[in-house]
C-alpha positions, 0 to 999 in steps of 0.5 A: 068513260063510265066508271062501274060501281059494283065490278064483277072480277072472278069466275066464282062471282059469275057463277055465285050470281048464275047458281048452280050449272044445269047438268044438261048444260055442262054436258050438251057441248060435243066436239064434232059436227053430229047428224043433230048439228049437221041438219041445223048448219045445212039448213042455216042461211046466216052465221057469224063469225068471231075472231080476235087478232093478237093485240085483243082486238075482236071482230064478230063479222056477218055472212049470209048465203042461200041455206046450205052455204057453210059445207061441212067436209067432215065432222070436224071441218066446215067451211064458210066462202068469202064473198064480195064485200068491202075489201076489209078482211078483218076475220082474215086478218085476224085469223093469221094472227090468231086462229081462234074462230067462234061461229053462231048459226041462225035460222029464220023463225027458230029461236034457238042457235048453234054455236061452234068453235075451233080454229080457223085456216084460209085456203083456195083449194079449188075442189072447195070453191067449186062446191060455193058456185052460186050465180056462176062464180066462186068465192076467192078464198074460204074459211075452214074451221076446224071443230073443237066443240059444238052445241045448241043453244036455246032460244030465250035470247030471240024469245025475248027480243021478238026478233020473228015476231014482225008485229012487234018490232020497233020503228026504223024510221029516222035511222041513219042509212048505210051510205049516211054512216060511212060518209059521216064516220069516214068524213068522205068529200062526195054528196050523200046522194054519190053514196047512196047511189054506191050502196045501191050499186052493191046491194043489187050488182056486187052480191058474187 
């Protein structure tokens, strides 16, 4: 394991090495969902999600959905459906143990995010699931969040990366496909063929 040479280990040295806070910075987070935060959230088709289980361990899990996915009940409440995966439930989990939830919102073709964070709660109240129908059928379960503050975040980070910029982005050929990965890193006994052809099945038949 690589040993660093120059550890940073408190607070102050983060912040000597940053400068001085931007007031605006320290004062753009709020502690409910307003009409600014509730336009970027309705019109978001990807968040995700952050949680951390008892023992440290953290999980930061994708979900994506047709814009207007993640319901805001109220200011201080969003909930996010849980669709078909792979059977895991690592946020769930994680949520039992310890409810503390980050969320990030990304919107294509804007560099800026929201981020929101609170506490998380599963529920299967039915009114909430029949607001996810989406192809005729209902998550089983969804998260509810409950805000504790929220904020914009600016877009250096997409800027830099050129994530919306498709003239720039990097090759993908010779990465490892998905059905490749969970063969390898789970030492599965079937032909890789068998996995690709599982991948495919729950790409185009297993979304809801």
């Amino acid at each position: 394991m690589y040993q660093p040479k120059k550890p940073v280990t408190t607070s102050e040295e983060v912040q000597a090495i940053l400068g001085e806070k931007f007031e605006s910075q320290e004062k753009k987070a709020i502690d409910h969902i307003d009409d600014v935060c509730r336009a970027w959230i309705e019109r978001s088709p990807f968040v995700t999600i952050a949680t951390v289980n008892l023992k440290g361990q953290v999980d930061v899990a994708p979900k994506g959905d047709p814009e207007g996915f993640v319901k805001i009940l109220d200011e201080k409440t969003l909930a996010i459906p849980d669709r078909l995966g792979n059977h895991r439930g690592d946020t769930f989990h994680n949520i039992i143990e310890n409810p503390r939830v980050g969320l990030m919102f990304v919107i294509p073709m804007r560099n800026e995010v929201v981020r929101v964070s609170g506490s998380g709660q599963i529920v299967q109240d039915d009114d909430i699931l029949e607001m996810m129908v989406v192809n005729g059928k209902k998550p089983n379960m969804t998260l509810l969040v409950h805000v504790e503050e929220a904020m914009y975040h600016c877009g250096k980070s997409m800027i830099r990366s050129k994530m919306w910029q498709p003239e720039e982005w990097a090759s993908i050929e010779g990465l490892p496909s998905y059905a490749h990965a969970v063969k390898t890193h789970a030492d599965m006994p079937e032909p890789l063929e068998h996995y690709e052809a599982m991948m495919k099945y729950n790409d185009e038949e297993r979304l809801y």
